[in-house]
C-alpha positions in Angstrom: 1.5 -6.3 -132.7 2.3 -5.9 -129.0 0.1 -8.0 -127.1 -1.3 -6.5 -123.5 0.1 -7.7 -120.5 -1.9 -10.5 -118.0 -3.1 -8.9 -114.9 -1.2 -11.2 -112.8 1.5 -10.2 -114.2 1.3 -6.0 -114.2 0.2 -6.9 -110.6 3.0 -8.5 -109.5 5.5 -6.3 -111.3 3.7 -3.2 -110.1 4.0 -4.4 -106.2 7.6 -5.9 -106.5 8.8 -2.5 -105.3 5.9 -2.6 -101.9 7.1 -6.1 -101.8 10.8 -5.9 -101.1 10.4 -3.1 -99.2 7.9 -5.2 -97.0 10.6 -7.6 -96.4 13.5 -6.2 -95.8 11.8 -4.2 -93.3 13.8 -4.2 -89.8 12.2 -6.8 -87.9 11.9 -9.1 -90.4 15.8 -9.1 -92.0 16.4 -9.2 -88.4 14.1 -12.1 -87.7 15.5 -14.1 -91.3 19.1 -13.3 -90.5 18.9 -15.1 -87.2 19.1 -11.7 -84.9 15.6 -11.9 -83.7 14.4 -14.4 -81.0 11.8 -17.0 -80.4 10.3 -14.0 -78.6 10.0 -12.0 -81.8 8.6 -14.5 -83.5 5.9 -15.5 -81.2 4.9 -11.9 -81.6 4.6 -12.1 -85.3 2.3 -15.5 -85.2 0.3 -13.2 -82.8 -0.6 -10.8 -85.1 -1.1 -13.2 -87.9 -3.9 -14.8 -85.8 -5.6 -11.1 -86.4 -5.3 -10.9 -89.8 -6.1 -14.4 -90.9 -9.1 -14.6 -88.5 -10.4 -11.4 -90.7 -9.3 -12.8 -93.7 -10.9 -16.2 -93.3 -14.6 -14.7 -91.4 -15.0 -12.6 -94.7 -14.2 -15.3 -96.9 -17.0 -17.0 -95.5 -18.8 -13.7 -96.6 -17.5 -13.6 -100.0 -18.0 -17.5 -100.8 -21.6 -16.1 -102.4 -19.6 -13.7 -104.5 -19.7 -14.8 -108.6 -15.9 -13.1 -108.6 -14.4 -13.6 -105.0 -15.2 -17.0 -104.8 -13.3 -18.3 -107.2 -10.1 -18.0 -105.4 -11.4 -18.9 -102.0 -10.7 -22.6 -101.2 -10.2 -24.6 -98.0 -6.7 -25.6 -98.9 -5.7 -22.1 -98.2 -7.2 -22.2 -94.7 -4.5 -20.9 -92.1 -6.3 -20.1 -88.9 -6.4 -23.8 -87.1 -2.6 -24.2 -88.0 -2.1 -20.6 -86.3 -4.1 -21.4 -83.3 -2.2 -24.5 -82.8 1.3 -22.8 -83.2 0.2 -20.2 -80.9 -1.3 -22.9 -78.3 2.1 -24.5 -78.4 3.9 -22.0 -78.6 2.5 -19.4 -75.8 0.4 -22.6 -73.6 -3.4 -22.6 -73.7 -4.0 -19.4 -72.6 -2.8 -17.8 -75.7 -5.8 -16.1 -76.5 -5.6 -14.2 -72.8 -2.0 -13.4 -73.9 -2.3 -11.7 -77.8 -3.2 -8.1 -78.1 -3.3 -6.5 -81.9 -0.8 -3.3 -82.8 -1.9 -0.3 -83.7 -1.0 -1.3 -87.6 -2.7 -4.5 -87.0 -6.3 -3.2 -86.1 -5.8 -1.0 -89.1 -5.5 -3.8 -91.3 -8.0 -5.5 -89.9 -10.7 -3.0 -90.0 -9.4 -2.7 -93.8 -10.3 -6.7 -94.3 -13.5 -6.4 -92.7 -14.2 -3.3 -94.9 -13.4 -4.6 -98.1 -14.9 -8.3 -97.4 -18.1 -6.8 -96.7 -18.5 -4.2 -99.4 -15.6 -5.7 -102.8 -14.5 -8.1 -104.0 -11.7 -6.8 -105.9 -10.2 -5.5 -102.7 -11.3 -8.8 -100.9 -9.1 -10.9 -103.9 -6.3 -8.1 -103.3 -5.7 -8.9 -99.6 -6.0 -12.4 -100.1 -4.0 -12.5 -103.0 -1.3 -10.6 -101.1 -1.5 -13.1 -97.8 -1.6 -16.5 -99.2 0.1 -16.5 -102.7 2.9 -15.0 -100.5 2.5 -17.7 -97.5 3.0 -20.2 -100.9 6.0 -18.4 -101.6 8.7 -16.6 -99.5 6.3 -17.7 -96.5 7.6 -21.6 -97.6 11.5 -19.7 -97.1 10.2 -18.1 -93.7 9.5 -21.7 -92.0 12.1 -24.1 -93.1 14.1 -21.1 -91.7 12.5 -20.5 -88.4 12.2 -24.3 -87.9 16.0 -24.9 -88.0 16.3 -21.8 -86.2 14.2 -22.2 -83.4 14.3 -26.3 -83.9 10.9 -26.7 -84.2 9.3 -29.7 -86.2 6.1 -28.7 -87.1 4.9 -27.6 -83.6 5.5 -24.0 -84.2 5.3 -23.4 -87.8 1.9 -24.9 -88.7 0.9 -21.4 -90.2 3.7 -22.7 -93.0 2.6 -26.2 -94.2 -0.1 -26.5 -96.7 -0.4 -29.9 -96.3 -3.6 -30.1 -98.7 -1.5 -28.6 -101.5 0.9 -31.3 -103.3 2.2 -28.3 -105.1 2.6 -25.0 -104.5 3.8 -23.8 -107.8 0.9 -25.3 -109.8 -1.5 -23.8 -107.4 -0.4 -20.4 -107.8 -0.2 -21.0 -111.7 -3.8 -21.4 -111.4 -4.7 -18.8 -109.2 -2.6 -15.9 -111.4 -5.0 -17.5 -114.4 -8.0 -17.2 -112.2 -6.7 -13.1 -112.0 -6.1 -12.7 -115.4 -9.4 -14.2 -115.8 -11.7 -12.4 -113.6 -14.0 -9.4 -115.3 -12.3 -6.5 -114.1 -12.3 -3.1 -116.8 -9.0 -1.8 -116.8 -10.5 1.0 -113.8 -10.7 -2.0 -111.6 -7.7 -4.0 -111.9 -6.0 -0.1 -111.1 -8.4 -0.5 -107.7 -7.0 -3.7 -107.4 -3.4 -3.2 -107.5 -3.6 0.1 -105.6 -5.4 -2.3 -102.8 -2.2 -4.4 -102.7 -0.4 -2.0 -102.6 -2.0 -1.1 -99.5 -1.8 -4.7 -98.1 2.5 -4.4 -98.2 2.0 -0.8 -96.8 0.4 -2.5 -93.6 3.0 -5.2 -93.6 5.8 -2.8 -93.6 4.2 -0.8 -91.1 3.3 -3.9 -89.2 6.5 -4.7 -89.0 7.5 -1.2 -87.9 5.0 -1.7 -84.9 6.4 -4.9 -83.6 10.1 -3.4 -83.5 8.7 -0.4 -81.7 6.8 -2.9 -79.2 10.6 -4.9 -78.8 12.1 -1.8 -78.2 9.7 -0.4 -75.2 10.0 -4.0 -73.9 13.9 -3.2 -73.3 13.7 0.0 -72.4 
């Protein structure tokens, strides 16, 4: 008798595709293999502020939601860390400083969209951002630190400091997905909104080396 596959599990195979493509994307294979510059990377923390400030205001919409609110906790909680990367690593005017790409408002008005309006897509983004900050995003820092030789200055955004281990915390939260009371309809919504999620970090990434390249020119 075959037995039906978990939902974490059909999600993650069904986005492995959107995933690699996300990361191998220009800037960033530039930016892992040691081609980009501190530069480039201060523009990438940049736009993470925007996303994780969206992210993080409608979690604190969805924390009254029976569904969303199962996967939102405080441990996850990136946008101090970012601020104080960027504060270091731009000076205190940062804020004065950062200005969100075309691909970046995009995905932004998307977060705000869905975090007002579903949950599914709400879970889908934040699924997407912070069990792959747990993940590769754990490979990104050690690698920009010894690149860039920052300590922790710098790559804040990386360290989870509230969570002992990473591995058991994503165990959990793929049995929280596989757990939540989605028909079969949904969990298609769900994946499709992923999906989406590596089709603005792709294209994110697109915008940031077309912003390098006008900078040169």
């Amino acid at each position: 008798m075959d037995h039906p596959i978990p939902f974490s599990t059909a999600l993650r195979e069904r986005s492995s595709t959107s995933h690699a493509s996300s990361e191998h994307a220009g800037f960033m294979s530039d930016l892992m293999r040691g081609e980009g510059t501190r530069e480039d990377y201060v523009a990438l923390v940049a736009q993470h502020w925007f996303i994780y400030e969206a992210l993080e205001r409608t979690a604190g919409q969805m924390r009254s939601d029976p569904v969303a609110s199962v996967f939102i906790s405080d441990k996850l909680t990136r946008l101090p860390a970012l601020e104080a990367d960027l504060e270091f690593l731009i000076g205190p005017g940062w804020r004065d400083e950062i200005v969100p790409l075309p691909t970046t408002r995009r995905y932004v008005d998307r977060i705000n969209e869905v975090g007002a309006t579903w949950a599914g897509g709400f879970v889908a983004h934040h699924y997407t951002r912070y069990l792959g900050d747990l993940s590769g995003g754990q490979f990104i820092g050690r690698l920009m630190s010894r690149r860039f030789g920052f300590d922790t200055n710098g790559i804040g955004f990386y360290l989870f400091d509230d969570i002992a281990d990473p591995k058991a915390f994503k165990d959990v939260y793929r049995e929280q997905l596989d757990a939540a009371p989605w028909d079969a309809a949904e969990q298609e919504r769900v994946i499709d909104e992923v999906l989406l999620a590596y089709r603005f970090n792709t294209e994110l990434f697109d915008d940031l080396a077309h912003a390098k390249a006008a900078q040169v020119a």
